[in-house]
C-alpha positions in Angstrom: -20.6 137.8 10.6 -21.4 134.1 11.1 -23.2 132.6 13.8 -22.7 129.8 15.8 -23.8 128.1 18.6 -21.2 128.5 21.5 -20.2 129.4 25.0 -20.9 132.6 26.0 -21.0 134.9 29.2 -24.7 135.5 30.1 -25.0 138.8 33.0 -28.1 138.8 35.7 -28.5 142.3 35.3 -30.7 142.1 38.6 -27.7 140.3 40.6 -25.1 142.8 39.3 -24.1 145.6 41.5 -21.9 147.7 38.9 -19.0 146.6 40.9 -16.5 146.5 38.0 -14.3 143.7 39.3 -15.2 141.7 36.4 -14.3 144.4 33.8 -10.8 143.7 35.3 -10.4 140.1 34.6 -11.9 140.0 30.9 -8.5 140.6 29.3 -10.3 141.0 26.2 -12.3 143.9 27.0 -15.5 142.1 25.7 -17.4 143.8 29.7 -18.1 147.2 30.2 -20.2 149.0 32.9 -23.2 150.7 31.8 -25.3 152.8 33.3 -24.2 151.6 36.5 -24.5 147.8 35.2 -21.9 145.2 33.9 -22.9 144.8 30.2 -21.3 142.6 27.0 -19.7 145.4 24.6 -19.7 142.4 21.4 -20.5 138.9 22.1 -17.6 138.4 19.1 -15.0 139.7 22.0 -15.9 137.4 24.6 -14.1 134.1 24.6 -16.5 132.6 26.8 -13.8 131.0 28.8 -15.1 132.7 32.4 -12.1 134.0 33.7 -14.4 136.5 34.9 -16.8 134.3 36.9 -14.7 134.4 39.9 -14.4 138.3 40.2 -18.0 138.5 40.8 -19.2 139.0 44.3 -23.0 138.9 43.8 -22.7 135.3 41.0 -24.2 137.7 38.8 -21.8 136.3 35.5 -22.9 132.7 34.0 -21.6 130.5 31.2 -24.0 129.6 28.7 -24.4 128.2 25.4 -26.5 130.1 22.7 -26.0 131.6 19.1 -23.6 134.3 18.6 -21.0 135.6 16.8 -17.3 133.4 16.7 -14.7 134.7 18.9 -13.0 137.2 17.3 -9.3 137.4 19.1 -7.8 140.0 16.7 -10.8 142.1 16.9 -11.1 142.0 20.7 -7.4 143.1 21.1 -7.9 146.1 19.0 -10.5 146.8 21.2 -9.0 146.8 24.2 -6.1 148.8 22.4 -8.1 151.2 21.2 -9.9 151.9 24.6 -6.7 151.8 26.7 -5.6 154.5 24.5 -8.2 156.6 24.9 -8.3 156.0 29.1 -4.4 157.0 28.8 -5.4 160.3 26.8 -7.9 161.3 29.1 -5.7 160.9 31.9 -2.5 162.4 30.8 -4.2 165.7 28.9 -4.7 167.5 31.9 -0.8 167.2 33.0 -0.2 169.0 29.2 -2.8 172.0 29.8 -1.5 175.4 29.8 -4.5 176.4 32.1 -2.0 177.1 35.0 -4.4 175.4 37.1 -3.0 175.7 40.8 -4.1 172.1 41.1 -1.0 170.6 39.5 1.0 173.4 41.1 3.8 171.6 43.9 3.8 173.2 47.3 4.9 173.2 50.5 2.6 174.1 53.4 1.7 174.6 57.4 -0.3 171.6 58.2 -3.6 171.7 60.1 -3.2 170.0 63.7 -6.0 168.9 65.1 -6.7 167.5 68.8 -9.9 165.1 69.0 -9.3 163.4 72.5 -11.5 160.2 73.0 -13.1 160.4 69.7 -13.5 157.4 67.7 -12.8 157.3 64.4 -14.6 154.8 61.4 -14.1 154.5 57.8 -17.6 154.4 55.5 -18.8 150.6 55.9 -19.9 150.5 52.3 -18.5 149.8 48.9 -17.5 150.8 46.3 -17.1 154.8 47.0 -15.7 155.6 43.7 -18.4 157.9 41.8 -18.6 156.1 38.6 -18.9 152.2 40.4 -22.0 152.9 43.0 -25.3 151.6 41.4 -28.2 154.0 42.3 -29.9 150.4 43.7 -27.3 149.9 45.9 -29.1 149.7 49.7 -26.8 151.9 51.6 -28.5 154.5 50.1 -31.8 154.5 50.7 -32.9 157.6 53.4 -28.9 158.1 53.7 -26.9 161.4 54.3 -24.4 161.5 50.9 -21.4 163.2 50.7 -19.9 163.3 47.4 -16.2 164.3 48.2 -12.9 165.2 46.2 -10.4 162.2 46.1 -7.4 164.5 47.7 -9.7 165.4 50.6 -9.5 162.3 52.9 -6.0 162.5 52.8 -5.8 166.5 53.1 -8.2 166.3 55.9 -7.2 165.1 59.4 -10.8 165.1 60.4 -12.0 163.7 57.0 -13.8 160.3 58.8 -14.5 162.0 62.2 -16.4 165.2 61.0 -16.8 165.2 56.8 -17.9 161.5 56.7 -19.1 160.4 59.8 -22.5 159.1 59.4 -22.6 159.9 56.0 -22.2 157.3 52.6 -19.2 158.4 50.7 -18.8 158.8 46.8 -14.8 160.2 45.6 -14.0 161.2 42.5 -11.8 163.6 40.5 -13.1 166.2 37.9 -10.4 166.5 36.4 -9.4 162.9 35.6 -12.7 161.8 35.1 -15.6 162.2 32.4 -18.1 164.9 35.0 -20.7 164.4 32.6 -20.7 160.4 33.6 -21.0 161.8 37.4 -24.2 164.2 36.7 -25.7 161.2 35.1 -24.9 158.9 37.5 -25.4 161.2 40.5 -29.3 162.6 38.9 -29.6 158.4 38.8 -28.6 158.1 42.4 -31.5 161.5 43.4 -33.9 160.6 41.4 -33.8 156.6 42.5 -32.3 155.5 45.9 -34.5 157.4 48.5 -31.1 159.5 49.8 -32.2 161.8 52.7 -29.6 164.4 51.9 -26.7 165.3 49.7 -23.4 167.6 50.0 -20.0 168.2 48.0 -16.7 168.6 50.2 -13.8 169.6 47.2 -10.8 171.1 47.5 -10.2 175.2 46.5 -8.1 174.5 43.2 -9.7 175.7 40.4 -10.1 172.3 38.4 -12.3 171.1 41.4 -15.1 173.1 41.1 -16.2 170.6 38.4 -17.1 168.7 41.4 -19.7 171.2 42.6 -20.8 171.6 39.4 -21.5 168.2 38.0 -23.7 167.7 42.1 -25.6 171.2 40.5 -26.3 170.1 37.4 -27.3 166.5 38.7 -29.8 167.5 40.8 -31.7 170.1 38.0 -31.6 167.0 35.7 -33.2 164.5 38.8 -36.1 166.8 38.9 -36.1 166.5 42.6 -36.2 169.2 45.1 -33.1 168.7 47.2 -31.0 171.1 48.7 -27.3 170.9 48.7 -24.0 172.2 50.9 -20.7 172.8 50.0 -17.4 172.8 51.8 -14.2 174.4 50.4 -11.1 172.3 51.3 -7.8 174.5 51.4 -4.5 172.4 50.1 -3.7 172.6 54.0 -6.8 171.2 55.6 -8.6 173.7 56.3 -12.6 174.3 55.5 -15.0 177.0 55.1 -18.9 176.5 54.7 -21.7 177.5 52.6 -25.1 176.6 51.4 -24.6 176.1 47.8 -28.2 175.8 46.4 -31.7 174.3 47.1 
């Protein structure tokens, strides 16, 4: 492919924070994040028009000029196609699986009532809390309690802020939406790297969720570092039980 001298998006990989924000605005899917870092997937998808700039909180995106590849609009929307696709297969295979997975399984339940008088309640003071989106540089979690907790559980749990998270820096995600070898990567990063003081899993008891525990297991034997770990079994209803799961 011919080169040419044009505009380009340059990234400061030191500024970025793996936010994502900008992988939203480029319409052309020419951004990616990368090992926890906003990266150009082919400089012949960028347009170089910065309609990204803006989306970035830490100015970490840049026009420049230099030689690359034309702009390559046909290509770029193939691209984005193409990956849309996949994102849409991952998500919609589960609701297909004949696992019987109580997880997908409606139902109707007693709900947990809880009394708390006088206690105050705050949400996590940090973003972003999704698994896949927290850099392991990010400084909230240096010598910081983590609790890496099932999506459904804030919203299953009354006392989700005022017991499971209180104090603590948040990461969510879903096993069984998401890629869980992307979180043992990214949580073995997050060990190994940040200086966290301690780590625990809160997930809910359907079947599909121990993926949750088991990417936080497999994460820490890759890290290499000796750090023990809890888990807490969220029923459907709200209710927990407790148990050291290794270390």
């Amino acid at each position: 492919m011919n080169k040419v001298v044009r505009k380009i998006i340059e990234i400061d990989e030191e500024r970025c924070d793996g936010c994502g924000l900008c992988v939203l605005d480029c319409a052309e899917g020419a951004i990616q994040i990368i090992n926890g870092k906003a990266k150009i997937v082919k400089d012949e998808y960028c347009d170089g028009l910065g309609a990204c700039l803006g989306a970035c909180p830490q100015d970490a995106l840049h026009i420049i000029e230099r030689e690359a590849p034309e702009f390559d609009e046909e290509a770029a929307m193939a691209w984005v196609k193409e990956r849309d696709a996949k994102e849409a297969a991952v998500k919609a295979a589960p609701k297909s699986s004949p696992c019987g997975c109580m997880g997908s399984q409606v139902q109707s339940m007693k709900t947990v009532e809880i009394k708390v008088p006088g206690n105050k309640v705050s949400g996590p003071g940090h973003w972003p809390l999704k698994i896949r989106l927290v850099p392991p540089t990010a400084p909230y979690l240096k010598n910081a309690d983590v609790l890496v907790a099932a999506d459904c559980a804030a919203a299953a749990s009354p006392i989700f802020h005022s017991e499971f998270a209180k104090d603590k820096v948040v990461l969510i995600g879903c096993p069984k939406f998401d890629d869980t070898g992307e979180y043992v990567n990214k949580l073995a990063d997050i060990i190994r790297t940040s200086g966290i003081r301690s780590i625990s899993v809160l997930r809910m008891e359907v079947p599909c969720c121990t993926g949750l525990s088991r990417a936080l297991a497999d994460a820490i034997k890759l890290s290499g570092v000796d750090i023990e770990a809890k888990e807490t079994i969220m029923t459907c209803g709200g209710a927990k039980a407790q148990k050291t799961m290794f270390g």
